[in-house]
C-alpha positions in Angstrom: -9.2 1.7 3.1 -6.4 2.4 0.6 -3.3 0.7 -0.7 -1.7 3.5 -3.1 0.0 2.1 -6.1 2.7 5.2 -6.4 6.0 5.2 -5.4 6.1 5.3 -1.3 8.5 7.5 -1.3 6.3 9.9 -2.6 3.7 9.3 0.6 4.1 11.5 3.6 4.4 9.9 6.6 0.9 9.6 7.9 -0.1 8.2 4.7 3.0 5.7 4.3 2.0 4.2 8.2 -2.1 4.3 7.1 -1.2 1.6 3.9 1.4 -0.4 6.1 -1.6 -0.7 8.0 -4.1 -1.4 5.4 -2.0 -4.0 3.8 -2.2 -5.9 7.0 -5.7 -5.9 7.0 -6.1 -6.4 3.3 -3.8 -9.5 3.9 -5.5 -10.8 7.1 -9.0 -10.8 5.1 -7.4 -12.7 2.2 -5.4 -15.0 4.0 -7.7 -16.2 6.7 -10.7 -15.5 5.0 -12.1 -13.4 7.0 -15.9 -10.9 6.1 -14.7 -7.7 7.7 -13.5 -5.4 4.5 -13.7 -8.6 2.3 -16.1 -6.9 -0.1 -14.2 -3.9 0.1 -13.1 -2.9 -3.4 -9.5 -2.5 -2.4 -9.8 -5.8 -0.7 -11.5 -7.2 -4.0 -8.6 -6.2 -6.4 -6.0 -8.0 -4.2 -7.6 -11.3 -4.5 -5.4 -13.6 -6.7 -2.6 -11.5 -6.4 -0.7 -11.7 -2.5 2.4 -12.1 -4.3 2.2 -8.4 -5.2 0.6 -7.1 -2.1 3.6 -9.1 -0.6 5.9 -7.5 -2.7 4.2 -4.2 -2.0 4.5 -4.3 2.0 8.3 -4.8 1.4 8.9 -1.6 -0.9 6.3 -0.1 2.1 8.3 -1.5 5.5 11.9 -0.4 3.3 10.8 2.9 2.9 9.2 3.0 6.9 12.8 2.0 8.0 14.6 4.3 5.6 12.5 7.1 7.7 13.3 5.7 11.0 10.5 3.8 12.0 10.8 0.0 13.4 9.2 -2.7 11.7 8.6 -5.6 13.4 5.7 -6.9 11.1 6.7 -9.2 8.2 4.2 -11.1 5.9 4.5 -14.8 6.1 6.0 -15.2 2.3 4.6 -18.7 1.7 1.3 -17.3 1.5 2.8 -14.8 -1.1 0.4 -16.5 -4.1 -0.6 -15.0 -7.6 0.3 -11.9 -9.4 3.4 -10.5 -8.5 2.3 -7.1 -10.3 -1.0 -5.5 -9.5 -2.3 -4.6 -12.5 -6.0 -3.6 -11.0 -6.2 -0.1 -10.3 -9.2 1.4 -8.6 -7.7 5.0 -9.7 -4.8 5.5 -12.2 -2.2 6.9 -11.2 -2.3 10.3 -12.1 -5.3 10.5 -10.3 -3.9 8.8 -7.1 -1.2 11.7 -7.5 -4.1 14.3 -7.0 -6.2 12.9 -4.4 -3.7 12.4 -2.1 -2.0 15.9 -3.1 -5.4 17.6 -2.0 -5.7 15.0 1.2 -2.2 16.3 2.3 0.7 19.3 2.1 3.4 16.9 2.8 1.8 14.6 0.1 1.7 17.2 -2.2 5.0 18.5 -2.1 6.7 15.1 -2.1 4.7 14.8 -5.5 5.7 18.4 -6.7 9.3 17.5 -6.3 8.8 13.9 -7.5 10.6 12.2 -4.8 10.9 11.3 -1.0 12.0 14.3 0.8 
């Protein structure tokens, strides 16, 4: 389980449909406190801060529509609560940059150029 916390336009597609994902399961757990994933560590650095999860998805569903892909799955905003900036990083950045450059080609080309193909 992984939320990134680069710019999605730098994620290939696989990768930018696996955190939409995540997100919504990272958000289910939180919001209807739910065990499944809830000691998770990417589950644990969310906690206190759905405002920037929220805030997250949206950069994550604009960038899944600027591909081409439908998005029919919005976060119910109310329940968009605590830090708007995620500040928590299991990774830094840099780091982030590299794992996901040796997970993928596509990754690591996006990354090389420094923006969404």
């Amino acid at each position: 389980m992984r939320v990134w916390d680069i710019d999605q336009r730098l994620l290939c597609d696989r990768h930018l449909l696996g955190e939409h994902n995540e997100i919504h399961t990272i958000w289910s757990v939180i919001t209807n406190n739910l065990k499944g994933y809830s000691n998770h560590p990417e589950t644990k650095r969310w906690r206190g801060s759905l405002k920037a999860l929220y805030l997250r998805h949206e950069a994550t569903a604009k960038e899944m529509e600027r591909r081409g892909f439908n998005h029919k799955s919005p976060l119910d905003k109310r329940r968009a609560i605590g830090k708007a900036i995620q500040d928590e990083l299991i990774d830094p950045i840099e780091v982030q940059k590299m794992l996901l450059s040796e997970k993928d080609k596509e990754c690591a080309e996006r990354i090389r150029k420094g923006k969404g193909a």
